[in-house]
TIKOLTOR-113368 format. One line per field, with one value per residue (C-alpha): residue in one letter; x, y, z; residue number from 0. Coordinates in steps of 0.02 Angstrom, whole numbers, padded with zeros to 5 digits. Each point is the difference from the previous one (the first is absolute). Layout:
N
r (a/...) $
c1 (X/...) $
c2 (Y/...) $
c3 (Z/...) $
k (NUM/...) $
END
This chain:
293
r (x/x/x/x/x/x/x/x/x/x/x/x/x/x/x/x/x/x/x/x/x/x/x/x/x/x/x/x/x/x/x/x/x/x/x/x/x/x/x/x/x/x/x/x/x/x/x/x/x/x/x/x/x/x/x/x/x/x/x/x/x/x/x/x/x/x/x/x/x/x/x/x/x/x/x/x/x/x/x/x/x/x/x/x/x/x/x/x/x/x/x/x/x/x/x/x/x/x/x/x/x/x/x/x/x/x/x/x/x/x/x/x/x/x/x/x/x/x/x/x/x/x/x/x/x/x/x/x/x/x/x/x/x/x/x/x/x/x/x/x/x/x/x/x/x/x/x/x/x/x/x/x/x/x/x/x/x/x/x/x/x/x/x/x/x/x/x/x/x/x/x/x/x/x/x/x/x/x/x/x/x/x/x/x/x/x/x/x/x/x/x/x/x/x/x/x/x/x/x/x/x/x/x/x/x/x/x/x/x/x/x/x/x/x/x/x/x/x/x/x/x/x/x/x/x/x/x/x/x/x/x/x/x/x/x/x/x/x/x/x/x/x/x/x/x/x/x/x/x/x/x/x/x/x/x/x/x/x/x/x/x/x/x/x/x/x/x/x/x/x/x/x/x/x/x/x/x/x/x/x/x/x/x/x/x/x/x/x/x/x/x/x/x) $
c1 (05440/00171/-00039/-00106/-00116/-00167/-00153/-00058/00185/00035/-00153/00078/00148/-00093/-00110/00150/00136/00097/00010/-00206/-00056/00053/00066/-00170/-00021/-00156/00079/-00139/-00128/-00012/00047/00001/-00137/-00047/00078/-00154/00010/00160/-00032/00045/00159/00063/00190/-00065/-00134/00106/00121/-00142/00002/00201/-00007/-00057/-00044/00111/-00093/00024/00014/-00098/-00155/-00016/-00125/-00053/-00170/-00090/00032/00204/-00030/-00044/00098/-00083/00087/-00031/-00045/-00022/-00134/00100/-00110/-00076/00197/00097/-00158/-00012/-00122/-00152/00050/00174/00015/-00022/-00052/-00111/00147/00099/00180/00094/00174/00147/00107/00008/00119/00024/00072/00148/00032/-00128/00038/00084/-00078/00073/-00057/00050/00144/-00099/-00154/00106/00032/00184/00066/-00042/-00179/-00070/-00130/-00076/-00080/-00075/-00068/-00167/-00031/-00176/-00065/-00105/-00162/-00077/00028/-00027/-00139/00011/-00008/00098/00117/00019/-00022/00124/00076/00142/00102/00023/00089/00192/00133/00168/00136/00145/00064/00101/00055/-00054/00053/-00108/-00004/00092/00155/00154/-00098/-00178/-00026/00020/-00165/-00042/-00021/00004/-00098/-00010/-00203/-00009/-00064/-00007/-00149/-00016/-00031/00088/00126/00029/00126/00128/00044/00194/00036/-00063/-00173/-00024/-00067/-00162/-00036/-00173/-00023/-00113/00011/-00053/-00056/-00070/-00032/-00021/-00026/-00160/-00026/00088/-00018/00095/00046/00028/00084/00131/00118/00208/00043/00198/00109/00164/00049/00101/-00097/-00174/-00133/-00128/-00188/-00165/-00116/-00128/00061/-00036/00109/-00041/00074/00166/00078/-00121/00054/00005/-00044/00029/-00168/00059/00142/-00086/00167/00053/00095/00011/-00070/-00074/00107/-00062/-00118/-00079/-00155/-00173/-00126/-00017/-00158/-00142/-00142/-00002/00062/00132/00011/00148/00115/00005/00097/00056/00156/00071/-00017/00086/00157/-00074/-00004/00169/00034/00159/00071/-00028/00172/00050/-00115/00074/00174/-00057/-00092/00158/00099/-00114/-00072) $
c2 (04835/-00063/00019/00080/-00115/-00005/00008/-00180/-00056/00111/-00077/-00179/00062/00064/-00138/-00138/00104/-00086/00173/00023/-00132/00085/00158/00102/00162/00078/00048/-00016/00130/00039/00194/00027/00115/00107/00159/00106/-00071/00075/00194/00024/-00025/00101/-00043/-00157/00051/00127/-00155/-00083/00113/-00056/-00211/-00086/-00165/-00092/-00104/-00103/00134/-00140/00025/00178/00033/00137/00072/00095/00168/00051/00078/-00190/-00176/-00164/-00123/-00174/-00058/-00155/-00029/-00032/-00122/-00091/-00032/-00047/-00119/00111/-00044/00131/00064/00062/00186/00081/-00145/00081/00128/00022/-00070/00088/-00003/-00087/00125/00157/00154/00177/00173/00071/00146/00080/-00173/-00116/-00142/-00145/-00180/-00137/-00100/-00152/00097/-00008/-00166/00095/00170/00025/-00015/00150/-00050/-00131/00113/00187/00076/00046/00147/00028/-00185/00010/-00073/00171/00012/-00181/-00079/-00179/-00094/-00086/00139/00160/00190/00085/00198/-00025/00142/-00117/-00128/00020/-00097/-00093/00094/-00052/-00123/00133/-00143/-00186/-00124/-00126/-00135/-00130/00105/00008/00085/-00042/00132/00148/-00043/00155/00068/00180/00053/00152/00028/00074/00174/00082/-00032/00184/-00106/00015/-00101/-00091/00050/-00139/00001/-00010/-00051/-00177/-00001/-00015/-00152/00062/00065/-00007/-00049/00000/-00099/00064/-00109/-00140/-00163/-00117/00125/00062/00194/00081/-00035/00065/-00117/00107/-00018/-00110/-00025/-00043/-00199/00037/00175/-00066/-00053/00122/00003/-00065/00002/-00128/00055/-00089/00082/-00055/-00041/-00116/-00027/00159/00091/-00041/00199/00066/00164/-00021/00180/00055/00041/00138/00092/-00060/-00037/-00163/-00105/-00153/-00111/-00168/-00127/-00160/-00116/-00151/-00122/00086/-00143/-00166/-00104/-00035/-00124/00042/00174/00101/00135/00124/-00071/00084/00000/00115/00110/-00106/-00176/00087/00057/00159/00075/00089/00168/00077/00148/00164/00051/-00126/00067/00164/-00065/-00066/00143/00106/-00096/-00004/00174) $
c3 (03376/-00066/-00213/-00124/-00073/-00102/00107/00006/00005/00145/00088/-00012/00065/00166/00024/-00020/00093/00138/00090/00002/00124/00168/-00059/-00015/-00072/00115/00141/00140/-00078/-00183/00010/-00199/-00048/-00144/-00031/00028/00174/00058/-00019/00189/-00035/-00112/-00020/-00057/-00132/-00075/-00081/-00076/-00186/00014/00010/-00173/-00030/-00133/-00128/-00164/-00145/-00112/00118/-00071/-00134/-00088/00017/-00124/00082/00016/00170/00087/-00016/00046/00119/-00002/00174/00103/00142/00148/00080/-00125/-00090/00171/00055/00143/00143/-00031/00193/-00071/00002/-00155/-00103/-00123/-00053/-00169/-00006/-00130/00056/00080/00089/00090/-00024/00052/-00055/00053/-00113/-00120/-00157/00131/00086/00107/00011/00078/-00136/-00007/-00092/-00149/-00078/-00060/-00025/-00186/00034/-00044/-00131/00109/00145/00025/00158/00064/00105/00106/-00027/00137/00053/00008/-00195/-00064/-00084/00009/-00156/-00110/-00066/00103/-00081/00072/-00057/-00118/00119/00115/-00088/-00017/-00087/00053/-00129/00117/00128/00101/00133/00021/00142/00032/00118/-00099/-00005/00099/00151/00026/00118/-00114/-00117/-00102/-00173/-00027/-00160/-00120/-00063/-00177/00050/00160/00121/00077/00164/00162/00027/00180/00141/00062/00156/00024/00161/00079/00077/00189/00064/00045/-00167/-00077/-00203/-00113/-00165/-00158/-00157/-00108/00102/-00125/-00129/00054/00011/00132/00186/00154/00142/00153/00174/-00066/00139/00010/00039/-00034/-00020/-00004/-00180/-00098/-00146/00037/00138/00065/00043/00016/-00129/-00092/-00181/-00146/-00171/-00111/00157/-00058/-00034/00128/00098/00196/00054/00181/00076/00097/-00117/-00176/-00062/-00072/00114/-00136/-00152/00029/-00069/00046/00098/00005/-00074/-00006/00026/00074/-00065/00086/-00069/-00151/-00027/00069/00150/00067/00109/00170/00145/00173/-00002/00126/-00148/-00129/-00080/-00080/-00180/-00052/-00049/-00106/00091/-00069/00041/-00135/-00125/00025/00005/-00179/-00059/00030/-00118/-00149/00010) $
k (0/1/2/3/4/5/6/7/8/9/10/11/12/13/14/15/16/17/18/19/20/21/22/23/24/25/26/27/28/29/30/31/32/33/34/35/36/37/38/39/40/41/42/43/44/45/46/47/48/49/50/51/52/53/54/55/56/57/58/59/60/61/62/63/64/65/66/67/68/69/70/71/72/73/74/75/76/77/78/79/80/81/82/83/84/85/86/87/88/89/90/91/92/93/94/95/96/97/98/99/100/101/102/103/104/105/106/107/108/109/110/111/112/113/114/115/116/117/118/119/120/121/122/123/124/125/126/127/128/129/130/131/132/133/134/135/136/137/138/139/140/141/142/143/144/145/146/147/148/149/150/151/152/153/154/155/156/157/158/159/160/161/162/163/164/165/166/167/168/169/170/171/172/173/174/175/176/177/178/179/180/181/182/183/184/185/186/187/188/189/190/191/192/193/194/195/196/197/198/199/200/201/202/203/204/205/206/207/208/209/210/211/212/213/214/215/216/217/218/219/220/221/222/223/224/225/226/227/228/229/230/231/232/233/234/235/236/237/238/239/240/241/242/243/244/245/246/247/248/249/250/251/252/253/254/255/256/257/258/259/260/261/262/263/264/265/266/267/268/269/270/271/272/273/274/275/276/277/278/279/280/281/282/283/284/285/286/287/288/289/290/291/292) $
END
C-alpha cells in the first residue's frame, strides 16, 4: 500500500513486492466480515454511512435514468488469478482506495491515493458500496446521491515527501453529504486498545476487520497493530471498539499474495512473525484539520 495505481498495475505491484513474501497480511484468523455482520456492536456500524471508497472518475457512466450512475467493475478473483479458495473471489472491484468524513464535505485519505495534489478530476467517492447492495456484473447501478466529487486538495503529504510518516490528503466533496462525520480521538490509545478497520480491501465493497490488536504505541506520529488489511485499505479509519472514536488512518502495509501453483492466495502469518500494519495518529489529523479549517 505505498501508491495509487490502476487495478491490474496495482496487482503487479503486490505480487512482485520485496515486502510480500514474509510480511503477511492475515493475521492468524481472517476477522473481516460484512457489514451486516457487525450490528452488535454498534460504535462500529454507526461509521459505516461515513467511509467511501475512492474510484477512477472515468469508470462512471451515465445510465438512462439521472437518479442512478453505472460503475465499471472488475471481478476480483477472476482479474488477480486468485485461487477459487480466496475470500471473496466472486466480488466486484471498483476502486483503489479508502477514505472517510470528517466534517459534513471533508474526507481524509491516505496521501498516496492521489497520484498529486491537483487531482481532482481524476477520482470521486462512493458511499454504501456494500455487498448487501451490489449486483455483480460488469458495470454496477449504483444511486447517483452517493457519488461525490473532489473540488479541492485541502492538504496532501504523501509518502514520498520530506516525512513519510505523515501520509494524508484532506479533501473538499462538491456538495455536502448530510452524513455524520467521525470523532478523532485526541489523546494516544492505550496499549490494550481494541480496533476495528473500516474499508475497501482491494476495492471490493466494504468489509470490517475486527479485533485488530496494538504491536507498537510508542512512535509520535504513528502506531503499529496486527489487523487484517489488503491495498484498497489504504485511508481506512481504525475505530476504537470500545469508545467508537477514531484512534488513526491506515497508512501503509505490506504485499497481499504469494503464489501458489498456479494462482495466488493471502499471505498469512501470527502476531508474534510480523511487523504489523501502520496507522497515522488521529492527533495529527486533528493537528492538521485545525490549521486548514
Amino acid at each position: 500500500m505505498t501508491h495509487r495505481y490502476s487495478f491490474l498495475s496495482l496487482f503487479i505491484l503486490i505480487i512482485t513486492s520485496p515486502y510480500t513474501e514474509g510480511r503477511p497480511v492475515i493475521y492468524e484468523e481472517d476477522n473481516r466480515v460484512e457489514p451486516s455482520e457487525i450490528k452488535d456492536n454498534i460504535n462500529i456500524s454507526q461509521a459505516t454511512p461515513s467511509v467511501a471508497l475512492l474510484l477512477e472518475t472515468g469508470d462512471i457512466s451515465n445510465t438512462s435514468s439521472t437518479l442512478y450512475k453505472n460503475i465499471t467493475a472488475k471481478s476480483l478473483g477472476r482479474t488477480l488469478n486468485l485461487c477459487p479458495t480466496e475470500r471473496f473471489y466472486t466480488q466486484p472491484a471498483a476502486g483503489f482506495c479508502t477514505g472517510f468524513l470528517v466534517a459534513d464535505d471533508i474526507l481524509v485519505t491516505a496521501g498516496h491515493c492521489l497520484p498529486e495534489k491537483n487531482s481532482c478530476d481524476d477520482f470521486s467517492v462512493l458511499f454504501d458500496f456494500t455487498e448487501e447492495r451490489t449486483h455483480h456484473s460488469k458495470k454496477l447501478r449504483v444511486p447517483s446521491k452517493n457519488i461525490f466529487h473532489c473540488v479541492e486538495v485541502l492538504y496532501f503529504l504523501d509518502d514520498k515527501d520530506i516525512d513519510p510518516d505523515q501520509d494524508i490528503a484532506i479533501i473538499r466533496l462538491d456538495r455536502p453529504t448530510k452524513r455524520p462525520s467521525l470523532a478523532l480521538a485526541p489523546k494516544k490509545l492505550k496499549d490494550n486498545s481494541i480496533l476495528s478497520l473500516v474499508g475497501h480491501p482491494l476495492g471490493i465493497p466494504m468489509k470490517i476487520a475486527h479485533s485488530g490488536s496494538l504491536l507498537e504505541n510508542s512512535e509520535e506520529k504513528f502506531f503499529s497493530l496486527a489487523i487484517d488489511s489488503y491495498s484498497g485499505n489504504s485511508g481506512s479509519p481504525l475505530i476504537n471498539e470500545s469508545s467508537g472514536k477514531v484512534e488513526g488512518m491506515l497508512i501503509r502495509g505490506h504485499g497481499d499474495f504469494i503464489k501458489k501453483g498456479d494462482c495466488y492466495v493471502s499471505v498469512e502469518c501470527t502476531k508474534t512473525s510480523c511487523i504489523g500494519e501502520d496507522g497515522l495518529r488521529s492527533s495529527i489529523i486533528l493537528e492538521i484539520l485545525a490549521s486548514l479549517l
